[in-house]
C-alpha positions in Angstrom: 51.1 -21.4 43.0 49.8 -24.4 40.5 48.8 -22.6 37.3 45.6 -23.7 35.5 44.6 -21.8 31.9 41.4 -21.0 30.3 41.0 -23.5 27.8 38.9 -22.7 25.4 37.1 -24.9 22.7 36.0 -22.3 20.8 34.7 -18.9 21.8 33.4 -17.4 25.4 29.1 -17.6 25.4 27.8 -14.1 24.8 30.7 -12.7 25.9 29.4 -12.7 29.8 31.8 -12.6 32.3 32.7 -16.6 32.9 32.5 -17.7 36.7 36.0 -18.6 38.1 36.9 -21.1 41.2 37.4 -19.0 44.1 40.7 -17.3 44.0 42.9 -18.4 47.5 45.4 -15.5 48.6 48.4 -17.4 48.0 47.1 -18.6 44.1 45.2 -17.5 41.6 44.0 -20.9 40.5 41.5 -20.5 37.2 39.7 -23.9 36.6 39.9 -25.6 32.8 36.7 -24.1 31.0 35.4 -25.5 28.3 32.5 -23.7 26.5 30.3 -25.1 24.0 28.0 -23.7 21.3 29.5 -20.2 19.7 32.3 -20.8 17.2 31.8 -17.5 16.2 34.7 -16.1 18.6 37.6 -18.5 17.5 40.7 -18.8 19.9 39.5 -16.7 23.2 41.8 -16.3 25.6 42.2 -15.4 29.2 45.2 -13.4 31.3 45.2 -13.7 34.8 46.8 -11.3 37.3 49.3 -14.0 37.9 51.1 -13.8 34.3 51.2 -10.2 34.6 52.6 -10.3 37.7 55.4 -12.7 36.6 56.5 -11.4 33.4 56.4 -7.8 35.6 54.3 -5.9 33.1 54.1 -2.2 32.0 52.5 -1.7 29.2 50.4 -3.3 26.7 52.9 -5.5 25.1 53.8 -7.2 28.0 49.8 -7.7 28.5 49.5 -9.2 25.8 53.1 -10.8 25.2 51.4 -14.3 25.5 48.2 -14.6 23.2 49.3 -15.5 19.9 45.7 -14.0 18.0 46.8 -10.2 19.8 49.0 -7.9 18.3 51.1 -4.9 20.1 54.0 -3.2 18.8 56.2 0.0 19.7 58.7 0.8 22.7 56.8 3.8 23.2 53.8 2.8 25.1 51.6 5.6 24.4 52.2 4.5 20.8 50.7 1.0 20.9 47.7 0.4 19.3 45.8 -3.5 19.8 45.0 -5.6 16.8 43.2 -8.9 16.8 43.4 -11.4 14.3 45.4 -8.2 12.4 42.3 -5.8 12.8 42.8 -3.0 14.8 40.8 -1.4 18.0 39.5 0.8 15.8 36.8 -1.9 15.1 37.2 -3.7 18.3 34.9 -3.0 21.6 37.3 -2.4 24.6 35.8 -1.9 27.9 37.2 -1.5 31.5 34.7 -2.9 34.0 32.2 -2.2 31.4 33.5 1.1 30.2 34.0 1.6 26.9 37.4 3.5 25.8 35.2 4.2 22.4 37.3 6.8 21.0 41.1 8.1 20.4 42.6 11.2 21.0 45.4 10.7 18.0 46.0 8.5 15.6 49.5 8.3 16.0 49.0 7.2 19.7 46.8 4.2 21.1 43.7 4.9 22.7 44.2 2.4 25.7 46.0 3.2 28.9 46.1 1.1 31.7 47.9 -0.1 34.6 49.3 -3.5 34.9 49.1 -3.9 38.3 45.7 -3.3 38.9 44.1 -5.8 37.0 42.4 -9.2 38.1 42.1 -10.7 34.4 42.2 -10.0 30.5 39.3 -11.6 27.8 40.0 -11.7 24.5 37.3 -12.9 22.2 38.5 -12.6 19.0 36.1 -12.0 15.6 32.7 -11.4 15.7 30.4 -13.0 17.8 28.1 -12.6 20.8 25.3 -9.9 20.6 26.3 -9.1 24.0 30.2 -8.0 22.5 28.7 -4.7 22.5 28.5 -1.9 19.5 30.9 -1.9 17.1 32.8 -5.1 17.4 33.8 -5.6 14.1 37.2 -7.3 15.3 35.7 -8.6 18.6 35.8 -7.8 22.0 38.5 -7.0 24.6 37.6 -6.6 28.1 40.1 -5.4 31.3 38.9 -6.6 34.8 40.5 -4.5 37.8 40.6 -6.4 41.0 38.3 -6.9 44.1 38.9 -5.7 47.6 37.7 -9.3 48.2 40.4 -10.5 45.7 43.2 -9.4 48.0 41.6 -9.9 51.6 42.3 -13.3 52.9 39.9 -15.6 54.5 38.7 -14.0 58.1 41.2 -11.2 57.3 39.3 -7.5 57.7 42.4 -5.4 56.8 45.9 -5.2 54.7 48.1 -3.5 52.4 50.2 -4.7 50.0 53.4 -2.7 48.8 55.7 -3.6 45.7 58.3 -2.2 44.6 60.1 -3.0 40.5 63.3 -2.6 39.3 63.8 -1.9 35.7 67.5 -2.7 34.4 66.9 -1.7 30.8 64.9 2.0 31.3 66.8 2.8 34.5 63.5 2.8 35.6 61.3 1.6 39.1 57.8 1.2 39.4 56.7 1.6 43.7 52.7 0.7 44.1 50.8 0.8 47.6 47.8 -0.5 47.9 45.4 -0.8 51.0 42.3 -2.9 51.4 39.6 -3.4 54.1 36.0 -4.8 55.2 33.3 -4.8 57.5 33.1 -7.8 59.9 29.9 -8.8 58.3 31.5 -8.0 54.7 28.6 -5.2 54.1 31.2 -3.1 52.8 34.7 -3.6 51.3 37.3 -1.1 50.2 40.5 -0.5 48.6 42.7 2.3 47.6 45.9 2.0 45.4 48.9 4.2 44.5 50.7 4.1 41.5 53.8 5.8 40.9 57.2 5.0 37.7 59.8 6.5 36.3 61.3 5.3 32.9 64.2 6.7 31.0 64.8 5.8 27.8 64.8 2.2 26.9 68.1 1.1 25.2 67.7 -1.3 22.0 70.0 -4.5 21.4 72.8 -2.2 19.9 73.0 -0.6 23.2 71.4 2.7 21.5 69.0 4.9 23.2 65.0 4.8 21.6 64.8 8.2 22.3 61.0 9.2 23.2 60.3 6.6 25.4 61.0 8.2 29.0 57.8 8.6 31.1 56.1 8.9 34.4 53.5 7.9 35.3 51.1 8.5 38.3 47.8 6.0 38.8 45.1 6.5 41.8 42.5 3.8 42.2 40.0 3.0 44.8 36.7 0.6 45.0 33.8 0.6 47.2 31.7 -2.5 47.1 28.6 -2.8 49.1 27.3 -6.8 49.2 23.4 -5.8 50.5 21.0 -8.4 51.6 19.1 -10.6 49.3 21.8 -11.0 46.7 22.2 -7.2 45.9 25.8 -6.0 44.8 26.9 -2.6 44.3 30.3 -1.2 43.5 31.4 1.9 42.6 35.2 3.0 40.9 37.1 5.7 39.9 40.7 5.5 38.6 43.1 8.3 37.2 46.6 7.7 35.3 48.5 10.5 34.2 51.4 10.0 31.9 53.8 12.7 31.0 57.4 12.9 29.5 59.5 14.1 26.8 57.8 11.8 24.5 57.8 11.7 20.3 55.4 13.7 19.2 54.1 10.5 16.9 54.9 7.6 19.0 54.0 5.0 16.6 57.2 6.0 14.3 60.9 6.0 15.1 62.6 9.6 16.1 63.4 11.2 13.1 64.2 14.9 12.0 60.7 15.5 11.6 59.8 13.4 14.9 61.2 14.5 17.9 60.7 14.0 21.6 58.4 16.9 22.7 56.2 17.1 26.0 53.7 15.4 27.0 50.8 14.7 29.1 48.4 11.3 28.7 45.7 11.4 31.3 42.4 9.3 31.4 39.9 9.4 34.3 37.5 6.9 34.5 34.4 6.4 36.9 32.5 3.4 37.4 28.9 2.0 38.8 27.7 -1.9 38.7 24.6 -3.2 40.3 24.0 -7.1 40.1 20.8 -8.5 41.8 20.8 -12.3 41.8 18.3 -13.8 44.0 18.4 -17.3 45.3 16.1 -19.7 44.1 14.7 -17.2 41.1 16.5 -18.8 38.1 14.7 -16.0 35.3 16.6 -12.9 37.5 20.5 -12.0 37.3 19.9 -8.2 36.8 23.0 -5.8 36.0 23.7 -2.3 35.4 26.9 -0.8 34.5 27.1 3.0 33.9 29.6 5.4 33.5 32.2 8.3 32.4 35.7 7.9 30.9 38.1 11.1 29.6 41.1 10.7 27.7 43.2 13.7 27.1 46.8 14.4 25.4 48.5 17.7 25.7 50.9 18.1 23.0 53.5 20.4 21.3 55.0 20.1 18.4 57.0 23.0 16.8 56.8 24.9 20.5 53.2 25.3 19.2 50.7 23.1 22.1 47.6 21.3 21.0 45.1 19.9 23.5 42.8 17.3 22.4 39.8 14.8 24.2 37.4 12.6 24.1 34.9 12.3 27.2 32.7 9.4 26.7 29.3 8.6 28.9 27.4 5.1 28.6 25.3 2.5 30.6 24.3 -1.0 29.7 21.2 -3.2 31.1 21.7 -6.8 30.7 19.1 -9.8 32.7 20.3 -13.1 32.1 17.9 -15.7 32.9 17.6 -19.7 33.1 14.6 -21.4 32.0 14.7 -25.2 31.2 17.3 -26.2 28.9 18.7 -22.2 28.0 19.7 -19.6 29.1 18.4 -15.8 27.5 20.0 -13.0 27.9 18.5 -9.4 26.9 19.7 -5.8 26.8 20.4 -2.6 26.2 23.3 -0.4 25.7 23.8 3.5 25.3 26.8 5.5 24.4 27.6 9.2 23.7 30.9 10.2 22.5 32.6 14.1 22.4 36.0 14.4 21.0 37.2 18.0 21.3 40.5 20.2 19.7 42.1 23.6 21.1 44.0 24.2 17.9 46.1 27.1 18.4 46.3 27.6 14.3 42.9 27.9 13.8 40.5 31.3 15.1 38.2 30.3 16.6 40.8 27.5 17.7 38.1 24.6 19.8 36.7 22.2 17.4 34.4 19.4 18.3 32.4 16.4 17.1 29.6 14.8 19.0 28.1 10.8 18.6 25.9 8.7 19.7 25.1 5.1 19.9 22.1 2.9 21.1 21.5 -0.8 21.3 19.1 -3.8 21.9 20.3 -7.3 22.1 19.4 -10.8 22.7 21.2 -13.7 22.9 20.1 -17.1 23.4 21.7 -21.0 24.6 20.1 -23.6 24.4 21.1 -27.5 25.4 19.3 -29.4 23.1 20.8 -32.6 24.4 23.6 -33.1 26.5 25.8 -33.7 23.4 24.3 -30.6 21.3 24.0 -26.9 22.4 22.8 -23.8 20.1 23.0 -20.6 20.7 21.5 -17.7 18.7 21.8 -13.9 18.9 20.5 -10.6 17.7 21.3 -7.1 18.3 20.1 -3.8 16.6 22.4 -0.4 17.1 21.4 3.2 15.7 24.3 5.9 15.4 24.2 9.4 15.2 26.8 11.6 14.2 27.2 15.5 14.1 30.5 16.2 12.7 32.5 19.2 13.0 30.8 20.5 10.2 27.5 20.6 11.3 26.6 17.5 8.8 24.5 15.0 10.5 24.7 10.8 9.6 22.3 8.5 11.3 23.1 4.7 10.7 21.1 1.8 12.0 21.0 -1.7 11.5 20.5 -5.0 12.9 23.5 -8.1 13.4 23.0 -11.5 14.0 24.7 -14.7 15.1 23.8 -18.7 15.4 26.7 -21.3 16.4 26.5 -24.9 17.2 28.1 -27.2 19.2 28.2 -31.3 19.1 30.2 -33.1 21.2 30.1 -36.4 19.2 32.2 -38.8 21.4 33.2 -37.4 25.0 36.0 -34.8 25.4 35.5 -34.3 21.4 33.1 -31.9 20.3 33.1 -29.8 16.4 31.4 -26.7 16.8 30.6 -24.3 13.9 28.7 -20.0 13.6 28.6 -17.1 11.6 28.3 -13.9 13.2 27.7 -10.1 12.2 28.6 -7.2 13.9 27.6 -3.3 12.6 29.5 -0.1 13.2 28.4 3.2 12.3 30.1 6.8 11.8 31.5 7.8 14.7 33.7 10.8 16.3 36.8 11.4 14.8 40.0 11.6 16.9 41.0 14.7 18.5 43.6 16.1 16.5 42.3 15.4 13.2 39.0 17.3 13.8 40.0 20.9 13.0 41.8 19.7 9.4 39.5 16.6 8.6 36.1 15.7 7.6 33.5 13.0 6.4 32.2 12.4 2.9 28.7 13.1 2.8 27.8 9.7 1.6 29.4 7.7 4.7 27.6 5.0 5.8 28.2 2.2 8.4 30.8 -0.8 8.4 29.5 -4.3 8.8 31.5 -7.6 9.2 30.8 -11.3 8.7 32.6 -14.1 10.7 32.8 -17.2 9.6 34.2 -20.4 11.8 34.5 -23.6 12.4 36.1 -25.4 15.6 37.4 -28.6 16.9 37.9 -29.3 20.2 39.5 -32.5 22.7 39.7 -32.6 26.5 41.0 -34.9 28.2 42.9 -35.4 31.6 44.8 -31.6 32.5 45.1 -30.9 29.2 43.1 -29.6 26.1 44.0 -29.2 22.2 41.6 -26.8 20.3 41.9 -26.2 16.7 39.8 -24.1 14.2 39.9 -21.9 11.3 38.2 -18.4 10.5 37.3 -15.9 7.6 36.4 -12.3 8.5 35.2 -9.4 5.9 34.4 -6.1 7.0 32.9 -4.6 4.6 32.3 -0.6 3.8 35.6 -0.1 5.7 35.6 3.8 7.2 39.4 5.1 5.9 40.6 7.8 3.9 41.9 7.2 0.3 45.8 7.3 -0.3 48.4 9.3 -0.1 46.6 10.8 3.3 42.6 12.0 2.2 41.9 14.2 4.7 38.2 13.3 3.9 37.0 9.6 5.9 35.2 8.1 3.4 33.9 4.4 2.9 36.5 2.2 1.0 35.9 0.6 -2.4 37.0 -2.6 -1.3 36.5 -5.0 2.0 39.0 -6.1 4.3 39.3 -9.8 4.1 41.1 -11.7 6.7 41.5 -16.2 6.3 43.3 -18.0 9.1 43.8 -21.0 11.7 44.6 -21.6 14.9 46.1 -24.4 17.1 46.2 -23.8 21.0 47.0 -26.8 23.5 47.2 -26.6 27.1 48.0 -28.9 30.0 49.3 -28.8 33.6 50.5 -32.1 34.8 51.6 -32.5 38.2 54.1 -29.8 39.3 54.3 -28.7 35.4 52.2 -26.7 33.3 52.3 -25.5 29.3 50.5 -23.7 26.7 51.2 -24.0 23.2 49.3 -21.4 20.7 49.6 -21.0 17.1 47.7 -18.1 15.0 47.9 -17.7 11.6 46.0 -14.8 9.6 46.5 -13.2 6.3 44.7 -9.7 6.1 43.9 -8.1 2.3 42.1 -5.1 0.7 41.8 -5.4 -3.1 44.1 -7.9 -3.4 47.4 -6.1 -1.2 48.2 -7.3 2.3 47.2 -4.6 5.2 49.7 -2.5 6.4 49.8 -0.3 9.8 51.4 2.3 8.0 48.4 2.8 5.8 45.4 1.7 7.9 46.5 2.7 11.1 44.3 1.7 14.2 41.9 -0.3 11.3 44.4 -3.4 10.4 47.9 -4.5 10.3 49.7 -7.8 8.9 51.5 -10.2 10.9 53.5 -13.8 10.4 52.6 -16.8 11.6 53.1 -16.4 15.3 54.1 -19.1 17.6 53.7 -18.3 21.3 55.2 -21.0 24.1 54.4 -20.7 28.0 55.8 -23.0 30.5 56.1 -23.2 34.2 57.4 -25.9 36.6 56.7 -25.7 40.5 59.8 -26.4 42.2 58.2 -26.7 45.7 55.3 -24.7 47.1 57.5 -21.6 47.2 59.5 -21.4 44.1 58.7 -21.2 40.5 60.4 -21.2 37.6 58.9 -19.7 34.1 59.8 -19.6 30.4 58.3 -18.3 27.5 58.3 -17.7 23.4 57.3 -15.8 21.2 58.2 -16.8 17.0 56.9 -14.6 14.4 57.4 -16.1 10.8 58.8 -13.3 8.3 56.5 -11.7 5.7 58.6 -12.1 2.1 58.8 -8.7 0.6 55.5 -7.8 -0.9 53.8 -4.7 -2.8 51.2 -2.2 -2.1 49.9 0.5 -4.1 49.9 3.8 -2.2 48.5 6.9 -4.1 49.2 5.2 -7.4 52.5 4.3 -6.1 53.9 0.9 -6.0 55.9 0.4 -2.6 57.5 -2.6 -1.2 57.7 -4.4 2.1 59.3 -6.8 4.1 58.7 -7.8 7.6 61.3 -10.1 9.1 60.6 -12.7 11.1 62.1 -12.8 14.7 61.8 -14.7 17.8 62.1 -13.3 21.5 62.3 -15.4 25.0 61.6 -14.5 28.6 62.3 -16.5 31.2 61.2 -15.6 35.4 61.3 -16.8 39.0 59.0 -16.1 41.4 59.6 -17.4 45.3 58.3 -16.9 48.6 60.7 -17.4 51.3 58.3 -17.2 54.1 55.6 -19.8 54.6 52.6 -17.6 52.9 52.8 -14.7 50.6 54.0 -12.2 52.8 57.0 -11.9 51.0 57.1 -12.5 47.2 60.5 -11.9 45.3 60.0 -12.1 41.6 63.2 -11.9 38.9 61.8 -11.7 35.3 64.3 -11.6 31.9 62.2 -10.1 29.2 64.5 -10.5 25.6 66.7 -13.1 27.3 68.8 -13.4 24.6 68.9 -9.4 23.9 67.0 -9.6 20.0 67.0 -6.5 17.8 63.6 -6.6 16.4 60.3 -4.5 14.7 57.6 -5.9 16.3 54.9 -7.0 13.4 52.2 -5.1 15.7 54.5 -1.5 14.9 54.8 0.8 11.6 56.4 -1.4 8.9 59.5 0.1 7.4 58.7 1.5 4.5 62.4 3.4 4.0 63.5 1.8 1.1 61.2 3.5 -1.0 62.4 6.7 -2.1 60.5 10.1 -0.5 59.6 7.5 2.7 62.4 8.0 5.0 61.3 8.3 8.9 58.6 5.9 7.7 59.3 2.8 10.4 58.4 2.2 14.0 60.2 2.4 17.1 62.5 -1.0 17.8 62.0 -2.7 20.6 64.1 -2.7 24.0 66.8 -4.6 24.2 67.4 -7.3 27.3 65.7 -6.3 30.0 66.3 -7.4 33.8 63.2 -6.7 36.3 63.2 -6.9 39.8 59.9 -6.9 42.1 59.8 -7.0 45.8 56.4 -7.4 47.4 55.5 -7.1 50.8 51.8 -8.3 52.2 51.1 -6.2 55.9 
């Protein structure tokens, strides 16, 4: 079960999906990659099935409990919302397989819902960067990769099923998952199908208090067809669809309050997926992809005993060939998007409201090895929006973003690499529930930002150190003016975000650790972001500190810990509506520890005992609502506190 990390020098080429050593059934080994020539991406990371799978995750938080750069606060999970570098995935391009989750149903709730267990991997490329990031990627790029039939079958094996069952201490809670998986002799055709099914009640914080609003259950069915067809022709098609319901707060990014009380609800999103790859042998100019497809989120809501249903239903496709001539590799594509977000407002006649968008793209990106010490790479994409709000008033926004990044690897194992990247993101749907009582000024126009880096990395024998610093400015930021404009308009001032970053990793023998620092200071005019105020745009968090290590005790047993520090943020101001308020963000630090072991000589049998908040810290994560209660008129103005010490329990058996 040895342990290897992405190590990452500066940022992932053009975003493309890296190639991985063959994954064995009993590990999940990831080979050391070192990529050279785009700085404009910063600290990338990678999260393999395997650390989920330890750490026994549910929700975001736990997916991204271990990247310092990634933000995720809030026990309620369909309250977390994913910030990278402190900006928000409002301005960051999420996809799932290649499907973009583009819009948000409400913006008290996250706009990403996915299941733990079914994912093979997690990339993070953080900032600006690539052309092939995708539209809107102001913040970078997040990208979920569900697993294989071919990830689970063992070598010569044609069938199996896998079953796990999870134990929740904390929640009173169990999570039982079934998946089956199959293939042709020949491997023509693979398969898998995969059942989902938890039950939570309410987390309890350090105090021993209930967090009320944070039962759930939750329902997930999944299954994959691939089809591997002669000469190098791939085809797979998905569909996936989690439902989450419970009595949950009707804002579940703020604490329960007199004005905020647990009311049900239902979270569904049904996705459906297509890829084709053609990759001939011996043609170096063709590796041909298309990815299309249709995702719908939906919340179904009440507050007051009144219900509200809100949605967004998005379609898209992208075209990408990547091809190999000489000394570079070009890659060239396209992308299309159309959003819908729809309302049935029950206070409004007629009560269905809707907005509709659009978004098209052209990109090119290019590598090239100049020598063996120095690589460039160079990139340019051109997107055109249109928006028809629910007004009727119509915004078309086009413009072009470009990239160039250097790499020199002066000495071996020691390179510098340096880039400036742009990304562009024009006026798009509005969530859900804000359509029937919001609008859009007239005069909206489209966000930009500009990332600048510069990166050092060393390599050497199992381990790597990679250090680098960053400045970000999105500029025309879409918000709405304070206290609450209920018209989105384009901000005076850009949002400006400075940091560094220090990330080490090495595995030596039967031991392997990853040390990652992150720091990042986020401003408009002059104030330090908050959540409260900018929502899914930005938020502001310490200096974070995140520690991972593992030691193999033999072939079957495992033993895990890990840290996350966050340095406090000293009080500070903000002017809100004319108002000053103040701030403060303590600083807090939370450990997990796990053991995994496998009794038997394979994996047949896996037993898994994870700790999360060993030492049972009360806490406000720095990714949630800041408390903003000792300002007078702002009571109920705080997030949710996160769970106390929490034992899990997996059993998983392999038929």
């Amino acid at each position: 079960m040895k342990k290897r990390v992405l190590a990452v020098a500066v940022s992932t080429i053009l975003g493309a999906q890296p190639t991985f050593a063959e994954e064995s059934s009993k590990s999940q080994d990831v080979d050391m990659i070192v990529v050279k020539g785009q700085a404009t991406g910063g600290m990338d990371s990678l999260i393999t099935s395997e650390d989920l799978d330890n750490i026994q995750a549910t929700d975001l938080g736990d997916i991204f409990r271990k990247d310092a750069s990634v933000s995720v606060g809030g026990s309620v999970g369909m309250g977390q919302k994913i910030y990278v570098r402190n900006i928000g995935e409002d301005m960051l391009n999420i996809t799932i397989d290649g499907a973009e989750q583009a819009g948000a149903v409400f913006h008290h709730s996250g706009r990403i819902a996915i299941e733990p267990d079914l994912l093979k991997q997690v990339e993070v490329e953080a900032g600006a960067g690539s052309a092939t990031a995708g539209p809107g990627a102001l913040g970078g790029s997040i990208r979920f990769t569900t697993k294989d039939p071919s990830d689970l079958l063992k070598d010569g094996e044609l069938v199996g099923a896998l079953l796990k069952e999870t134990n929740f201490r904390n929640s009173d809670g169990n999570k039982t998952s079934g998946t089956v998986f199959a293939r042709t002799e020949s491997n023509a055709v693979s398969a898998l199908i995969s059942i989902v099914n938890s039950d939570h009640e309410n987390s309890i914080d350090a105090d021993g208090d209930e967090i009320l609003g944070t039962e759930s259950k939750q329902e997930l069915y999944y299954g994959k067809v691939v089809f591997n067809i002669p000469g190098n022709n791939r085809l797979s098609l998905s569909t996936e669809s989690l439902k989450e319901k419970g009595d949950i707060l009707y804002k579940p990014e703020l604490a329960a309050g007199a004005r905020n009380v647990p009311e049900p609800t239902i979270g569904t999103r049904d996705t459906t997926i297509v890829n084709y790859e053609l990759s001939p042998e011996n043609i170096d100019f063709i590796d041909f992809s298309v990815n299309a497809y249709h995702t719908k989120q939906m919340q179904e809501r009440e507050y007051s005993s009144i219900a509200y249903d809100g949605a967004v239903e998005t379609h898209g496709a992208t075209i990408q060939n990547k091809s190999r001539i000489f000394n570079q590799q070009l890659i060239v594509g396209v992308n299309y998007r159309s959003d819908e977000s729809t309302l049935d407002d029950v206070d409004f006649t007629p009560s269905e409201f809707e907005e509709k968008g659009e978004v098209y793209g052209v990109y090119v990106q290019d590598i090239i090895d100049v020598t063996d010490q120095l690589t460039l790479s160079a990139g340019l994409r051109f997107d055109d929006y249109h928006l028809e709000d629910v007004e009727n008033q119509e915004f078309d926004e086009q413009g072009a973003s470009s990239n160039v990044s250097a790499n020199f690897e002066f000495i071996p194992g020691v390179s510098i690499s340096a880039g400036y990247a742009e990304a562009l993101r024009g006026p798009e749907v509005k969530d859900s529930f804000k359509i029937s009582t919001a609008t859009n000024d007239a005069d909206l126009e489209a966000e930009k930002s500009k990332n600048y880096e510069v990166g050092f990395d060393f390599n050497g024998d199992g381990f790597n150190v990679a250090v680098g610093g960053y400045q970000s400015v999105i500029e025309n930021p879409i918000g709405g003016s304070t206290p609450w404009s209920r018209i989105s308009e384009n901000l005076k001032d850009d949002i400006e975000t400075r940091g560094y970053f220090v990330k080490m990793d090495g595995s030596w023998d039967r031991f392997y650790s990853s040390i990652s620092y992150n720091s990042a200071k986020s401003e408009l005019d002059g104030d330090p972001v908050t959540r409260y105020v900018y929502s899914s745009t930005a938020v502001s968090k310490g200096d974070t500190l995140v520690v991972d290590l593992s030691y193999e005790v033999s072939q079957n047993l495992v033993f895990g810990y890990s840290a996350e520090l966050v340095k406090d943020i000293s009080d500070f101001e903000i002017e809100v509506g004319g108002e000053t308020l103040e701030v403060e963000k303590p600083g807090y630090g939370v450990h997990d520890i796990y053991a995994s072991w496998m009794p038997a000589e394979d994996d047949r049998l896996v037993l898994t005992v994870t700790v999360k908040n060993l030492f049972d810290k009360k806490y406000l994560d720095h990714g949630s609502v800041e408390n903003f209660e000792g300002n007078a008129g702002y009571g109920g103005i705080i997030g949710s506190e996160e769970a106390g010490r929490d034992v899990r329990v997996a059993v998983a058996i392999r038929i």
